[in-house]
Backbone as numpy.savetxt, mean C-alpha at the origin, in Angstrom:
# Nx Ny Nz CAx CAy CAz Cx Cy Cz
-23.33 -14.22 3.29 -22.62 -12.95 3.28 -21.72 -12.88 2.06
-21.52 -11.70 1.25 -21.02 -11.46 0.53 -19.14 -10.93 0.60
-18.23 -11.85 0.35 -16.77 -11.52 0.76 -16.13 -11.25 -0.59
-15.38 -10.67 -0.44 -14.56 -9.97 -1.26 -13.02 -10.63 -1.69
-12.28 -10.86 -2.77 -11.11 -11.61 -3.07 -10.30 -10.28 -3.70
-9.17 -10.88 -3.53 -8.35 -10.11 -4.58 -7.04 -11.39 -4.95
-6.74 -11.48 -6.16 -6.02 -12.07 -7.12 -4.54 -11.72 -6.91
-4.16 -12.79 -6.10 -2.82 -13.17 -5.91 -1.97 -13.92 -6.72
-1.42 -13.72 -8.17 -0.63 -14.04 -9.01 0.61 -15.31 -8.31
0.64 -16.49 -8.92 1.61 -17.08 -7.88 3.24 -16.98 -8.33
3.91 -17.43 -7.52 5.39 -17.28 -8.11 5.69 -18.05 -8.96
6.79 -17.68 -10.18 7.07 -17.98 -11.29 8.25 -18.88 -10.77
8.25 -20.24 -10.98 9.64 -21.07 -10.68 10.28 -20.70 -11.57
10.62 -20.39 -13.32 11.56 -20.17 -13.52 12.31 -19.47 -13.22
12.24 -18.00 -12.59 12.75 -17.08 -12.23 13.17 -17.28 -10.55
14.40 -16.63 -10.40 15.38 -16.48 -9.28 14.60 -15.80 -8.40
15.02 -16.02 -7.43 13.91 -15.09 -6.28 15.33 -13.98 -5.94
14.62 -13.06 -5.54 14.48 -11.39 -5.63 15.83 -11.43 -4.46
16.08 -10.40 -4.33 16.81 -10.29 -2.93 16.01 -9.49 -2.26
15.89 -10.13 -0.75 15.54 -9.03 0.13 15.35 -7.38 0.31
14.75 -6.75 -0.04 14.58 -5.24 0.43 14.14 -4.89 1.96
14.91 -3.58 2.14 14.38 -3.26 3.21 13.14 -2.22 3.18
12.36 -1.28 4.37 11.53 -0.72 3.83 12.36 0.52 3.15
13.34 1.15 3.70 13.89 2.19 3.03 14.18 1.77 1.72
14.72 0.31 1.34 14.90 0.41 -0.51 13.39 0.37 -1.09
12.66 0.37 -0.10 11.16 0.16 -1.00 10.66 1.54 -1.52
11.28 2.59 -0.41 10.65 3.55 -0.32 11.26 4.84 -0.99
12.64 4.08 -1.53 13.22 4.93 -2.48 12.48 4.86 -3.98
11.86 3.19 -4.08 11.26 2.81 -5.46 9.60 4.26 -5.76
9.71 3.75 -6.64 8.64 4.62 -7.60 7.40 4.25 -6.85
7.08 4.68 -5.14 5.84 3.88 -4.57 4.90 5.12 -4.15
3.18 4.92 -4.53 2.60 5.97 -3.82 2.65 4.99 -2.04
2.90 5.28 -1.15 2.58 4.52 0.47 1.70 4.90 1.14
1.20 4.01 1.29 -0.10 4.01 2.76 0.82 3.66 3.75
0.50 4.07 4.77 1.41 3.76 6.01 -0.13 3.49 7.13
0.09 2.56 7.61 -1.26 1.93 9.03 -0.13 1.72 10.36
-0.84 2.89 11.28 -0.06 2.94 12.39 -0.91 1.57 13.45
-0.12 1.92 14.57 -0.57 0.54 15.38 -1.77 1.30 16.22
-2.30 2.34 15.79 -3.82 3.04 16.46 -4.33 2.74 15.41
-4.26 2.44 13.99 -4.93 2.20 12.79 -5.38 3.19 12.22
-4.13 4.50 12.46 -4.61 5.74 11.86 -3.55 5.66 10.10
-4.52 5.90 9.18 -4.11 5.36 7.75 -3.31 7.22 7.39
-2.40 6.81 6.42 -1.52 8.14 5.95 -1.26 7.64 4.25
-1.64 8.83 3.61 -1.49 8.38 2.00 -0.15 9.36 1.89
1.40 8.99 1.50 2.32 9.72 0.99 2.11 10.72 2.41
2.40 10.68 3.58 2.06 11.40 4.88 1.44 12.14 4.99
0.66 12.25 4.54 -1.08 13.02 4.98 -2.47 11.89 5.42
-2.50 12.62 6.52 -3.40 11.80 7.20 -4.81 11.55 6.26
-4.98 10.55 6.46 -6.58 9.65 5.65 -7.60 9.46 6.83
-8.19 10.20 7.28 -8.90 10.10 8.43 -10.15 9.10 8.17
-10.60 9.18 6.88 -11.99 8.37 6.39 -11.73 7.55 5.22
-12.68 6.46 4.78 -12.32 6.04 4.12 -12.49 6.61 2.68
-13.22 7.41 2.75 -13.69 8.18 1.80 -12.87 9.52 1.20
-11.70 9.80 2.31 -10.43 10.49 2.41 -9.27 9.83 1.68
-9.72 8.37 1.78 -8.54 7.50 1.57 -8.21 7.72 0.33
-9.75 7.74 -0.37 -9.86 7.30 -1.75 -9.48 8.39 -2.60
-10.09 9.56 -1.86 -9.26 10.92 -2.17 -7.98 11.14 -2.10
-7.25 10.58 -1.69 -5.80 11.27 -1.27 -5.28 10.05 -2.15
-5.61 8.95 -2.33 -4.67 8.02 -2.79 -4.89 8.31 -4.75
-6.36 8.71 -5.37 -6.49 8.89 -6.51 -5.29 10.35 -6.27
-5.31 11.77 -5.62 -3.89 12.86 -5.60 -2.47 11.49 -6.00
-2.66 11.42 -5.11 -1.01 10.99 -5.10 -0.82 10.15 -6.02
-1.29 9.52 -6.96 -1.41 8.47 -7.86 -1.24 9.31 -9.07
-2.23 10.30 -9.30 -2.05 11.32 -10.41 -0.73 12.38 -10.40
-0.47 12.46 -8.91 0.89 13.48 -8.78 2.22 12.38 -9.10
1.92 11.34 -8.60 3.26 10.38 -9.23 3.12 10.26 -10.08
2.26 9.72 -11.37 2.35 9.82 -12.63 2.67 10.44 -13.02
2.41 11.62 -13.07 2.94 12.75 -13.60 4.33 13.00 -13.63
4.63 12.79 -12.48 6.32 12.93 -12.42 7.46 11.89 -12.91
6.53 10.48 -12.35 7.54 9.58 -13.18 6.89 8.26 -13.51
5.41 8.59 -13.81 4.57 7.47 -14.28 4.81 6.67 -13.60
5.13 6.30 -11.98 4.65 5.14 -11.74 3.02 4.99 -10.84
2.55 3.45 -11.18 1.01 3.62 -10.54 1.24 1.95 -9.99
2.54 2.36 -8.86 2.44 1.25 -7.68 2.20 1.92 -6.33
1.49 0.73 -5.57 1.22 1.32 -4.66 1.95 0.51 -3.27
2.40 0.71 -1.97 3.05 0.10 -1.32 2.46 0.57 -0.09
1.80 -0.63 0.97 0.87 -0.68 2.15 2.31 -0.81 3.25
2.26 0.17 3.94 3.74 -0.51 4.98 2.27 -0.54 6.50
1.93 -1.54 6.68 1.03 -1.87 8.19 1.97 -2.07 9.26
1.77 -1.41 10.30 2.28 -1.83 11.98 1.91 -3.43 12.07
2.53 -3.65 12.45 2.37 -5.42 12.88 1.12 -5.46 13.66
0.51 -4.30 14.70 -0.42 -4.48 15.86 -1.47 -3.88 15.10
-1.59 -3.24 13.54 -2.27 -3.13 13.65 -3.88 -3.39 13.39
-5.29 -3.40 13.37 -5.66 -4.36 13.33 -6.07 -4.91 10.88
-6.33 -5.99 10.99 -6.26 -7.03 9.89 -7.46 -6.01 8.79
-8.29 -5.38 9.63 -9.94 -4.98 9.09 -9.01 -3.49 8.05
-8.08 -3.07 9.18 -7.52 -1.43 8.54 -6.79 -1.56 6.88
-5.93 -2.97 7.37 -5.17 -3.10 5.98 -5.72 -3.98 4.78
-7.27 -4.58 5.21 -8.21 -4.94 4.34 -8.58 -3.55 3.62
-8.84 -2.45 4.19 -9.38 -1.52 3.73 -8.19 -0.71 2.38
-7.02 -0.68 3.11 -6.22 0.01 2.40 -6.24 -0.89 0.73
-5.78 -2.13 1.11 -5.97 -2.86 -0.28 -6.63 -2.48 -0.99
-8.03 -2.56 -0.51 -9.58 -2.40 -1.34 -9.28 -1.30 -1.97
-8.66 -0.16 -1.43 -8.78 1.20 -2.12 -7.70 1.33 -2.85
-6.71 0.48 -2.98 -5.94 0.70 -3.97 -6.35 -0.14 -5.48
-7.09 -1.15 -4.97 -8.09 -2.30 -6.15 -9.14 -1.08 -7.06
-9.92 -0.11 -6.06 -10.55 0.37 -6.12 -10.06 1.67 -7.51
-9.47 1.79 -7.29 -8.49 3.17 -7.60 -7.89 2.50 -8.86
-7.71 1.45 -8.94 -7.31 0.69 -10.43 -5.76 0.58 -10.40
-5.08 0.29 -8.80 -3.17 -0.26 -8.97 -3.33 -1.35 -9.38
-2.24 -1.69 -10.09 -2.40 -3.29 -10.14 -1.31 -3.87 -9.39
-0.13 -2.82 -9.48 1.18 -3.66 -8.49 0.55 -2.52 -7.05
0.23 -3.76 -6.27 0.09 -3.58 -4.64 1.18 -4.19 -3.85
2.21 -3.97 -3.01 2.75 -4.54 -2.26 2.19 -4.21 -0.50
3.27 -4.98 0.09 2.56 -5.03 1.55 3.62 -5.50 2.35
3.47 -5.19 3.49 4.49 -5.00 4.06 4.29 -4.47 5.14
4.90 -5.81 6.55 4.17 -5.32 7.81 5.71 -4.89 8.36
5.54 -4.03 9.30 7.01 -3.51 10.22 6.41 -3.20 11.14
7.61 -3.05 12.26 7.92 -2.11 13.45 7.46 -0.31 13.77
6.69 0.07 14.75 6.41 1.21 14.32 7.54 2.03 14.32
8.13 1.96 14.82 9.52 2.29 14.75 10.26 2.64 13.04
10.03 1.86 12.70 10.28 1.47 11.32 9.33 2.64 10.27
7.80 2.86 10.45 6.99 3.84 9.59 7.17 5.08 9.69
């Protein structure tokens, strides 16, 4: 079977580690967001992504509408903790797909999305 990788850069010892963010300081940053509820219903910048083929659509919008405004082309996955591993494989892929290179990730509380 044919599996798929994506390139996890490792941490730099010279450099200080970061301080903690919460999701709200994330979400003030320059981020297009996928949000994965704990039904594994996907949202690009809060519009629902019903397909994956939606995904790819809505995430190339919002990628071109943030550039535009303040050039950034990061993208930030906030997943429900419950929800399942296959949904936020997918979201990745389509941001790989789509050509982000800064992906973050980031599981919470639904409470929290």
């Amino acid at each position: 079977s044919l599996q798929k990788s994506i390139e996890v850069p490792p941490p730099q010892k010279d450099e200080t580690a970061e301080q903690t963010q919460t999701v709200e300081d994330l979400k003030e940053d320059d981020f297009v967001i996928i949000q994965i509820a704990k039904d594994d219903t996907i949202w690009v910048n809060d519009r629902e992504a019903p397909s994956e083929q939606s995904l790819l659509i809505k995430l190339r919008e919002a990628l071109s509408e943030s550039a535009a405004a303040a050039g950034a082309g990061s993208l930030l996955v906030l997943a429900d903790r419950e929800c399942r591993h296959e949904t936020v494989v997918k979201a990745l892929d389509a941001g790989n797909a789509v050509g982000v290179e800064d992906i973050r990730l980031a599981y919470v509380d639904e409470e929290d999305l």
